[in-house]
N, C-alpha and C positions, 0 to 999 in steps of 0.2 A: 587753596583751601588749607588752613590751619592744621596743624596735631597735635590735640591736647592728649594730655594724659589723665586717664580717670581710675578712681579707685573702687575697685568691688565691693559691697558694704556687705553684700552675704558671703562672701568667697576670702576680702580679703587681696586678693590679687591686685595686679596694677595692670591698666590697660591701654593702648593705643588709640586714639581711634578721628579718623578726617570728618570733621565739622563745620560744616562753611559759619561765618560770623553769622549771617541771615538765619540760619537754625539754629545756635546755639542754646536758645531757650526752648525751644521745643523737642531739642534732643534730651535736652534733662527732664521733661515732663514724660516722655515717651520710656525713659529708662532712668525710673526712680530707685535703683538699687546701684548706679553709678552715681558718683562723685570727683567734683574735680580736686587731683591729685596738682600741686604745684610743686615738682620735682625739677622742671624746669620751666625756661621761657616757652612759647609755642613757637613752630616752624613753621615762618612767615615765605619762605624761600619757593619761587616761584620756577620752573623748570629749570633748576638745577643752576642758574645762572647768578643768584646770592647778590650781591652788592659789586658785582665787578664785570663789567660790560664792555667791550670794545667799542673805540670812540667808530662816529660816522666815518665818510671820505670826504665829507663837508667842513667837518671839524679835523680830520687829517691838514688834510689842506692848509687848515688855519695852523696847526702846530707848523705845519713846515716852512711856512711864512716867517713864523717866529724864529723859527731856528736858522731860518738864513739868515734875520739878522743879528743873531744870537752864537754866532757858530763854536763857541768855546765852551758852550753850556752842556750838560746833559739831554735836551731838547735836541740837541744838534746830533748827536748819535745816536737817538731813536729815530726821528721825525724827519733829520733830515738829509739832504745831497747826500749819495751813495755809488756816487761816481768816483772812480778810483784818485781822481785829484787831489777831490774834495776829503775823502776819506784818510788820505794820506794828510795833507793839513793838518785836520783834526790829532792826529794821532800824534804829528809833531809838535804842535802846541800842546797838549797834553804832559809830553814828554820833560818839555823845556819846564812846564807847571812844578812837577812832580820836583825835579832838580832846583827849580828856583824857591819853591815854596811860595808865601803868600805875599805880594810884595806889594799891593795895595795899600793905599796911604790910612792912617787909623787918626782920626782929630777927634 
């Protein structure tokens, strides 16, 4: 449910207040001495969880797919092999990265 903010037309003050979209018109019919105040956008935000959600084990799965066979990528130290082998790899190609710079051919 939405938080608008509304403005007191006898008061003056500014107010808070949860309005699902389905009442929105009949809360201002119901309370004709508020008005809507756009001080900002509404707070669409749904238990606390905003725009950033932790992928499935479905779609895990698929990243570590990728990152096997990907393993120099960023993908590859999030997503995947976490076995001291593998981890160690990683770290030394990283390494040799850093020292060698970009050595990729550019045409």
């Amino acid at each position: 449910m939405p938080l608008y903010d509304f403005k007191n037309t006898e008061t003056g003050e500014y107010e808070e207040k949860f309005v699902s979209m389905s009442n929105y018109d009949q809360f201002l019919i119901d309370n004709p001495h508020l008005e809507r105040a756009y001080i900002k956008a509404p707070s669409l935000n749904k238990g606390g969880l905003g725009d950033r959600t932790k992928p499935n084990d479905g779609f895990k799965e698929v990243l570590s797919k990728i990152s096997d066979a990907n393993p120099n990528s960023k993908l590859a130290s999030d997503y995947g092999k976490k076995d001291k082998k593998s981890v160690a790899v990683r770290n030394a190609v990283q390494t040799v990265q850093k020292r060698m710079g970009d050595i990729s051919s550019k045409d």
